[in-house]
Phi, psi and omega in degrees: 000153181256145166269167198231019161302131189091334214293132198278331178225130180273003177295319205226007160066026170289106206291143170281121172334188151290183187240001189297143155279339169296302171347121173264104144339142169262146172252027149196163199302329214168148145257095173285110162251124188259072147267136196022259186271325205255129192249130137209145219241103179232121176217164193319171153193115183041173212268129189050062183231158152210132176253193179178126183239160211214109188306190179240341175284062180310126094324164169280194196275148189240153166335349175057240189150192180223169182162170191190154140201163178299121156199110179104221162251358185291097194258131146275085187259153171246074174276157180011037142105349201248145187253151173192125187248162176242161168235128190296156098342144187274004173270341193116323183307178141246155168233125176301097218248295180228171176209170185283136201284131172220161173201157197306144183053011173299127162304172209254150222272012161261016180252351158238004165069067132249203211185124201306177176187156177256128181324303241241001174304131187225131194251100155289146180131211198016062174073215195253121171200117213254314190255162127089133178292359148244116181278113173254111183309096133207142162294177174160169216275109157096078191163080182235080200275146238180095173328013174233138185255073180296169172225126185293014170267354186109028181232163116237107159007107155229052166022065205278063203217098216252018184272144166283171194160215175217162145207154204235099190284114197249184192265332173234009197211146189239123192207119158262111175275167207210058198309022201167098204188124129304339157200111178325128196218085147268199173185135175270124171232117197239174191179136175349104221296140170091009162240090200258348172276001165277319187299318162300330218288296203282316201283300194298002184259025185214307151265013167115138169270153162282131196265180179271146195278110149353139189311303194296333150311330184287009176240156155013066203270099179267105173238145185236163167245087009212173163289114174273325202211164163340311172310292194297307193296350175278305207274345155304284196309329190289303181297298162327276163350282184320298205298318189086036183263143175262134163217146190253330182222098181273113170291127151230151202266179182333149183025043147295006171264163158291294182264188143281162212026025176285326182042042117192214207279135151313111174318320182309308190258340205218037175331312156254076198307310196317273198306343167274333174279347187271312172274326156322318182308292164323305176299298175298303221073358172250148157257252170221172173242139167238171167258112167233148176248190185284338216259144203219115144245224217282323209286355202279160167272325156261013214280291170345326191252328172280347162288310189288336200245010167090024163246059168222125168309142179248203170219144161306342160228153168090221210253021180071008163302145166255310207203209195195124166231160168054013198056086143178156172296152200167145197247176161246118153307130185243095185300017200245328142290128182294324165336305193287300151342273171346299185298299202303303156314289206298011161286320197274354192285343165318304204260307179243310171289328170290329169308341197071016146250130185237008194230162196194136140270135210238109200274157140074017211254034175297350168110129179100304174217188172278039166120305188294153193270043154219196168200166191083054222243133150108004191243177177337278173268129196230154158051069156289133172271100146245107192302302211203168206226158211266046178310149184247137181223167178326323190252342210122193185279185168290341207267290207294295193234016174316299176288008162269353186296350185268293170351292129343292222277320164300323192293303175329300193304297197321284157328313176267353166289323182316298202303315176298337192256010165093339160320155121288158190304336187251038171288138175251011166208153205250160173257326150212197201229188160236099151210186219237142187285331205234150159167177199235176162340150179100312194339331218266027193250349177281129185279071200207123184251171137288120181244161195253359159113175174292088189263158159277198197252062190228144164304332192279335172269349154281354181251349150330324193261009157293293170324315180297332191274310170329299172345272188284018166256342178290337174285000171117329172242101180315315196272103204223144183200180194202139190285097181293117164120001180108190163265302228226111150100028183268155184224072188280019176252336204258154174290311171335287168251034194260287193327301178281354162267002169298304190285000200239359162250331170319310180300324189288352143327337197240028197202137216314348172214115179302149166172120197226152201251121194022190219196149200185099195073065170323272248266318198284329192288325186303326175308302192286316162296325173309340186294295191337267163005250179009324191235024174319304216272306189318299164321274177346300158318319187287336179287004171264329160273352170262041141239318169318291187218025166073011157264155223270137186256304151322125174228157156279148175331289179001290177309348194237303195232042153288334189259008168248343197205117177264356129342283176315281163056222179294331188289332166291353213266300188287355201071034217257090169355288229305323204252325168277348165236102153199137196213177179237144218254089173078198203249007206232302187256109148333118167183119238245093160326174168265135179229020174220133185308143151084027177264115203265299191270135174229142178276163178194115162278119199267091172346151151300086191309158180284179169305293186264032159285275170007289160319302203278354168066039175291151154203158166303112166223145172293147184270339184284314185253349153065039146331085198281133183247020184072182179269030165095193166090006208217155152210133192251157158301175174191133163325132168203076173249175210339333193264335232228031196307153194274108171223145181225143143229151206256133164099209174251139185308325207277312190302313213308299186330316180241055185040022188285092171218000000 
C-alpha cells in the first residue's frame, strides 16, 4: 500500500520530494485528465515518482489533449490522450522507459491497463514467485506474488491495487489484470539503469521501511512440527542449554489450542504458559513464538461473540463458511475490520503477551481460505478445487480486496506491539516481531517478517528458494526467511536426508533471518550456528541500511554486477543455475548453495568486480581459506563439503565480523 506520510498537500496526497538542492522540483501539482465519465488523476509521488489514478467509468478515449510534468528525472507526458513516461538523463536528454501500449486493432490502452515492454527487457520482482511470465495475483500457501516490478531499463512499476488478477509479461506488451477494482491506482519511479537500490530506495520511501528487527532475531530460530505440550519445549530448551548450542527464538507450531479461535494454549497441555516462557528464558536466553491461525469454529469460546458482532468474514452465498479443517467447519476473522483487530489482540495479549510470550505467528491468514489454492483440505471429500470461497470481508470481496486480508492480518499484531511497549507506528525499530506466510506490498513497514511457506523436502527446492527469496526481495521485502530443510517429506532418519537438511541450514546462515525445522548432524549444525553468532554485527548492519534507504539485503547478481560484467546478463537473462542460484548477502558476500546430493566439488562463478569494487582494491576470497581468487570474471571448483557451504567474500573478513561495511 502507499503511504501518504509526510505528504507536502493532503488535497493531492503528495509525498515531499528531497530537500537536495539540486533535486528538480515538481513543477506542477497534477494533471487531470477528463473524457466523458472517465477521471484521471496524475500526479508528482516521492522522489522521481508519479503515481496515477485512473477511474473505471470509460467513455471511449476522446482526441485526450497534452501535457507533462516533472518530478525528479521523471517526466510524465500525456499526448492525444495516451501516458508516458521518461527518464531525465544527466546530459539533459530523455530515455523512454514504459508508455500506455496502443496498436492498430488494438482495445484503447486504459481499458485493460497496459503498457509497451522491449523484446530485450528483463523484469525482476512480483513477489515470491520462481517461473514464467504471467504472475497470477492471488495468495495461497508458499505463492505470495506481488504487483510490483523493476526493469534493467530503469524503472520501477507498482500497482497500489490488493485485487486478485494478473499480470502479463509479454514481449511487446506488459497488461494488469484486475478480476475487480473500482479504480486503477499505480505509481512509477525511475533511476539509472543497474541502480535498482535507488529504485528500492525510492519505491520503499512510499511505501514503507523494515523497521529494525531486535537483537535476538538475528540469531538462531528453532521450530518443529510440533511441540504437543510443555514438557517436549522444556526439554528442547534443557538440551540447548546442556548442548552449549545458542538460540534465540523456541516456536511452538500449530494447534496448541483447544478449539480453532481460541488463541490460546489448551490448559490440558500447556499449564503454565508464564512459567515456561520464563524458565526457556532462563535455560537459553531465548525467546519465545506461538502460532496463530485465522480460523474460528463453532466450538471457539469466541466464536459467538465474534459472530454476534460482526466480525467474521462472510461469503456472498451460502451459510458464510470459508473452508473446513480437522473436521469441522471455520469461518475467518476478518482482521480487515478494526473491530476485529482489536478483539484479536486483546486475546492474544490475554493468552500470551501478558504471559512473556511475544512474538507470533501468523499461519494460514493467506485471505479466503485457510491458505490452500483449494478448500476442504484434509477431509473426507478433500481438496475442493476451488482457489477462495466467494468471501465478503469488512473492506470488501477476496476478488475486489484479498490480498490485503494478510496484510491486515499483520497490521492486528503490528497495532497491538505498538500500543503495548509505548512505540508509535513510525518507530524505526522492533522490540519484538511477526511472522507471516502472506502479505501484500507495504508489508515490509510491520514489525514483520515472510516465510515462504510449506516446501518440500527436495535439492530442487532448495534451490527454487533462492529464485523465490531474490523475488521478493526485489519487490521491496528484504525480511525473509524459509522453513530450512523444507516442510513436507524430510526423512532425518535417512543419510539422504540428514545431507539436505545440513546443506538447506548451511544456506540459512546466510539469510536475514535462520529458521529451522528438526536437527540432524549435531556437530556441523552446531559449526554453522556458531558461524551465525559470528556474522551478528554484519546482519545487523545490514537491517540499519534497509530502514535507512531500503536497501535490499538478499540480492541477485544483477543487483551488484550487471553493468560490470555481461555474463551475469545474459545468465539472468537465460536462466543459467550457474548464475541464479547464487546470490549475494549484503554487498561483502557470495554464496552459491549446494543443490545437488553427494556433492565435495562445486562450480561457483565469481563476478566481474565493478569499477569501485576495484577502486576499493576488493578481490574473491574464499571464506574457509581465505584464498584469494582475484577480481572475477571466472568460474571456478571449490571444495564443498558438508561443513563447507561455497561462501567468497569481498574486503577484509575482520571488518565482515564486525559489521564495518
Amino acid at each position: 500500500m502507499l503511504s501518504t506520510t509526510g505528504a507536502s498537500s493532503s488535497e493531492c496526497g503528495i509525498v515531499a520530494a528531497t530537500t537536495n538542492s539540486s533535486y528538480f522540483q515538481p513543477n506542477s501539482t497534477g494533471i487531470k485528465l477528463q473524457n466523458g465519465f472517465e477521471r484521471v488523476y496524475i500526479q508528482p509521488f516521492g522522489n522521481h515518482g508519479v503515481r496515477v489514478r485512473a477511474s473505471l467509468m470509460r467513455d471511449p478515449l476522446g482526441p485526450g489533449g497534452s501535457a507533462s510534468l516533472r518530478n525528479g528525472n521523471l517526466v510524465a507526458r500525456v499526448s492525444n490522450g495516451i501516458i508516458s513516461f521518461l527518464r531525465v538523463e544527466p546530459n539533459g536528454t530523455t530515455s523512454a522507459l514504459l508508455s500506455e501500449y496502443i496498436d492498430t486493432k488494438a482495445l484503447q490502452p486504459r481499458y485493460y491497463f497496459a503498457f509497451s515492454s522491449d523484446p530485450n527487457e528483463q523484469i525482476y520482482g512480483a513477489g515470491s514467485r520462481h517461473k514464467g511470465q504471467v504472475v497470477d495475483l492471488i495468495n495461497y500457501n508458499s505463492h505470495v506474488t506481488l504487483p510490483v516490478y523493476m526493469s534493467n531499463k530503469g524503472y520501477l512499476q507498482f500497482f497500489n491495487m490488493p485485487s486478485q488478477g494478473r499480470l502479463e509479461f509479454g514481449t511487446l506488451r506488459t497488461r494488469f489484470v484486475a478480476s475487480e477494482a473500482t479504480v486503477v491506482d499505480y505509481y512509477v519511479t525511475t533511476a539509472q539503469p543497474g541502480d535498482y537500490d535507488a529504485l528500492q530506495q525510492q519505491y520503499t520511501g512510499v511505501t514503507g521501511r523494515q523497521p529494525t528487527p531486535p537483537d535476538f532475531m538475528l540469531g538462531y530460530q528453532q521450530s518443529k512440527l510440533r511441540y504437543f505440550n510443555q514438557t517436549q519445549v522444556m526439554d528442547i530448551a534443557q538440551r540447548f542449554h546442556d548442548e552449549k548450542v545458542n538460540v534465540s527464538l523456541i516456536v511452538v507450531d500449530f494447534f496448541a489450542w483447544k478449539f480453532q479461535g481460541d488463541w490460546s494454549f489448551d490448559p490440558q497441555f500447556w499449564p503454565d504458559p508464564a512459567g515456561m516462557a520464563a524458565d526457556v528464558k532462563r535455560l537459553t536466553g531465548a525467546e519465545m513464538m506461538v502460532s496463530l491461525w485465522p480460523s474460528v469454529e463453532d466450538l471457539s469460546v469466541n466464536y459467538l461473540t465474534l459472530q454476534e458482532n460482526g466480525l467474521l468474514a462472510t461469503t456472498r452465498d451460502g451459510p458464510g463458511v470459508q473452508d473446513s479443517f480437522n473436521g469441522v467447519y471455520t469461518r475467518l476473522v476478518d482482521s480487515t475490520n478494526p473491530a476485529a483487530r482489536e478483539f484479536l489482540w486483546k486475546r492474544l495479549n490475554d493468552s500470551y503477551f501478558s504471559k512473556g510470550i511475544h512474538n507470533f505467528w501468523i499461519d494460514q491468514a493467506d485471505g479466503g481460505t485457510l491458505g490452500e489454492p483449494f478448500e476442504n483440505n484434509g477431509q473426507a471429500i478433500a481438496s475442493l478445487p476451488f482457489a477462495r470461497s466467494f468471501a465478503q470481508y469488512f473492506i470488501g470481496t477476496q476478488e475486489g480486496a484479498g490480498k490485503m486480508y494478510p496484510w491486515l492480518h499483520q497490521q492486528a499484531i503490528d497495532e497491538g506491539f505498538h500500543n503495548l511497549t509505548g512505540t508509535t507506528k513510525e518507530s524505526t525499530a522492533c522490540q519484538f516481531m511477526s511472522l507471516t506466510r502472506s502479505t501484500f506490498a507495504g508489508g515490509q513497514r510491520f514489525c514483520s517478517y515472510l516465510w515462504s511457506g510449506d516446501t518440500d523436502s527436495r535439492f530442487d527446492v532448495l534451490l527454487q528458494q533462492i529464485t523465490s527469496g531474490v523475488s521478493v526481495a526485489a519487490s521491496g521485502i528484504s525480511s525473509w526467511t524459509l522453513d530450512i530443510g523444507g516442510f513436507s517429506g524430510l526423512d532425518v532418519d535417512s543419510d539422504a536426508g540428514r545431507e539436505l537438511f545440513v546443506r538447506w541450514l548451511a544456506m540459512g546462515v546466510f539469510l536475514p533471518y535462520p529458521w529451522a525445522y528438526g536437527d540432524a548432524n549435531f556437530i556441523i549444525i552446531k559449526k554453522y550456528i556458531t558461524l551465525r553468532y559470528q556474522l551478528i554485527p554484519y546482519v545487523k548492519t545490514l537491517f540499519v541500511m534497509l530502514q535507512a534507504t531500503g536497501r535490499t539485503i538478499m540480492r541477485s547478481l544483477f543487483y551488484d554486477f550487471s553493468l560490470s560484467d555481461q555474463f551475469v546478463v545474459d545468465g539472468t537473462r537465460n536462466n543459467d543455475p550457474l548464475i541464479i542460484h547464487q546470490f549475494m548477502f549484503g554487498p561483502r558476500l557470495l554464496v552459491a548453495p549446494v543443490g545437488t546430493p553427494n556433492t565435495t566439488v562445486k562450480e561457483v562463478y565469481l563476478p566481474l568486480l565493478s569499477e569501485s569494487m576495484k577502486a576499493a582494491q576488493f578481490s574473491w576470497k574464499h571464506w574457509w581459506t581465505d584464498k584469494d581468487f582475484g577480481q572475477g570474471g571466472k568460474s571456478i571448483n571449490i571444495s564443498a563439503g558438508l561443513d563447507e557451504i561455497p561462501v567468497f567474500y569481498l574486503g577484509e573478513k575482520q571488518d565482515i565480523l564486525a559489521g564495518h561495511i
